[in-house]
N, C-alpha and C positions, 0 to 999 in steps of 0.2 A: 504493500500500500504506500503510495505517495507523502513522504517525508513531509511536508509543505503541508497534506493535510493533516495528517497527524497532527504535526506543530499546532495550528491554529484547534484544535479539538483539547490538545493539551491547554493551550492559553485558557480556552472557556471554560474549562474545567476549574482550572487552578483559580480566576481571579471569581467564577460562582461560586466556589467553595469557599472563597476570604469573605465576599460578599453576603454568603448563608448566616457565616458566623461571626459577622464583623457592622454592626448594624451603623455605625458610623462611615465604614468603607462606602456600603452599599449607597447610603444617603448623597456621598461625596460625588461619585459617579455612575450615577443614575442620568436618565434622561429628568431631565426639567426644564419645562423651559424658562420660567423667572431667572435660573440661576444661568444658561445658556446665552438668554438675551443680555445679560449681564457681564458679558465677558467668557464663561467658560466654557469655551468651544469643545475642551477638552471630553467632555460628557457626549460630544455626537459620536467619540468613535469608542471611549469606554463603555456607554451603555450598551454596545452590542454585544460587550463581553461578561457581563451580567444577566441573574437570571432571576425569577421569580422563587423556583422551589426546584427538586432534582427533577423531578417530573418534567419540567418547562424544559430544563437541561438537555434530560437524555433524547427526548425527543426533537429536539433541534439536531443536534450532532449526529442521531440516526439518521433523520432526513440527507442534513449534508453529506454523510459516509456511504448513501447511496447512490448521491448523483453527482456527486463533485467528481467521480472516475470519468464521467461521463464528457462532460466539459475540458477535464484534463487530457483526454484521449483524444478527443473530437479537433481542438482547438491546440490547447497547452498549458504546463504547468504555471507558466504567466499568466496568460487570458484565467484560468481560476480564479487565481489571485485579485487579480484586476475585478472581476467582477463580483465575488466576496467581500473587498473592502468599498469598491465601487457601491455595491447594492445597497452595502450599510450605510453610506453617507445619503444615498438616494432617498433611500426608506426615513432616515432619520431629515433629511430636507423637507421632503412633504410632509411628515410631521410639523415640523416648526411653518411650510404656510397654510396647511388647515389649522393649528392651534396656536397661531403666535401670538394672541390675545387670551389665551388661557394660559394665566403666569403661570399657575400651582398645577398645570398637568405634565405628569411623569409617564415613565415608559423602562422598561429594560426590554434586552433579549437580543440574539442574533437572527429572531426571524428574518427582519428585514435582509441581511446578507446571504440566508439560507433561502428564501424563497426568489432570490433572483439566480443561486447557483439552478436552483430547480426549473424557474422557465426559461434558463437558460439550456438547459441539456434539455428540457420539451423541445423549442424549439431549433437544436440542433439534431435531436433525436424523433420526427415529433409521432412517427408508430410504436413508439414506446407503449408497453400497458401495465398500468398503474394498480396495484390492489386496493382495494377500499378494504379499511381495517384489514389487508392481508389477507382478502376472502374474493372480494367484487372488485372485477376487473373491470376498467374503464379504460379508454385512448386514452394517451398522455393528455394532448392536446385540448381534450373534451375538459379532462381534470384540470387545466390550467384555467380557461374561459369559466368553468362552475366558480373555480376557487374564487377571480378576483371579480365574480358577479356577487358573491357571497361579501367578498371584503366591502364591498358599496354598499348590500344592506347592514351591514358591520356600522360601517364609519353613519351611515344614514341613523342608525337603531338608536345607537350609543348605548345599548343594553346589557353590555358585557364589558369585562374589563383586559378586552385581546386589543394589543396594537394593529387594527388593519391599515391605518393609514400606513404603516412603514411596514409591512406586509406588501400593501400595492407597490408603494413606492421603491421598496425593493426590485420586486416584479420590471418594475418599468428601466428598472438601473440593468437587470441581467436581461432584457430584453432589446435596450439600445445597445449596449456594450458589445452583445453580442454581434448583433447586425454591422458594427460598425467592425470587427474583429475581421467579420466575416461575410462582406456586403453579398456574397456569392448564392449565398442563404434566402433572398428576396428571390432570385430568379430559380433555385434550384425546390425549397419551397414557398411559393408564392403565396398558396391557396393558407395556408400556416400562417406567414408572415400576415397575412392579412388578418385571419381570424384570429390572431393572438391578440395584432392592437387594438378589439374592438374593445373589450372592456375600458382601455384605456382611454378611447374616444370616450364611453360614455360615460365616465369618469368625470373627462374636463369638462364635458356637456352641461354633466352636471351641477357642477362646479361654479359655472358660467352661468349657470340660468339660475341658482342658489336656492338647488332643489339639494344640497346638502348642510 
């Protein structure tokens, strides 16, 4: 398995575990925005390394350990990278402009960096088939278009306490990074390329028209 991911699954580990048991740590490098808008930029790339509970943990780091081969094989152990940290600053961007008038909203996690390795190996990958809970198979591609139809009612609902806005905005960092990686991907799949940015479109649609 690829050193480089390793590495980065080590880091999330070690600094969730200071963060589990280090309630000052967690505080210090969390997402927030009051304390972001204030100067400490440092929180858009530490909060990706932070988590809620181990649960939050392992299941981020699974996802990525399944699809980051994917992206590394496809593309390259740089293009990983790049889109990894890329997705996280994405994810964590559109956070701070959906919520940059909500001082006191927080956030941890590496979804955001995790969910653009993943639609990034969709859309390099995109007959891939996906298990639902490990049972129900679905097209990658179909899972991709559900997921960030789901993160809209998410961000729309506000009912729960899951970051989708840096879930999408992840999404959108490993799906530009990608195409631009690999422009070859527009013409080779088109029909993909297209239906990936739809949610995206209806996103800013929405956005715009301040149906969120």
């Amino acid at each position: 398995m690829n050193a480089i991911l390793i590495g980065i699954i080590v880091a999330n580990v070690l600094f969730s575990y200071k963060g589990f048991n280090d309630y000052a740590f967690f505080r210090k490098y969390e997402f927030h925005v009051g304390s972001i808008r204030s100067g400490e930029q440092i929180r858009m790339l530490s909060s990706g390394f932070l988590h809620v509970d181990f649960m939050h943990l392992a299941f981020n780091m699974f996802t990525l350990w399944c699809f980051a081969p994917v992206v590394s094989s496809l593309l390259s152990d740089f293009s990983f990278v790049l889109i990894y940290f890329g997705s996280l600053i994405f994810g964590n961007l559109l956070t701070m402009l959906f919520h940059k008038n909500d001082y006191s909203y927080r956030a941890v996690g590496a979804s955001g960096a995790v969910t653009g390795v993943l639609y990034s190996a969709i859309l390099l990958q995109p007959d891939m088939t996906l298990g639902i809970y490990g049972i129900i198979p679905i097209p990658a591609y179909l899972f991709g278009i559900l997921y960030l139809l789901y993160s809209i009612y998410g961000m729309k609902a506000k009912n729960d306490n899951i970051g989708h806005t840096a879930h999408f905005g992840g999404a959108i960092g490993g799906y530009l990074i990608t195409l631009i990686k690999d422009p070859s991907l527009i013409v080779d799949h088109t029909l993909m390329t297209i239906l990936l940015a739809i949610p995206i479109i209806i996103l800013f649609g929405m956005a715009k028209l301040g149906k969120l």
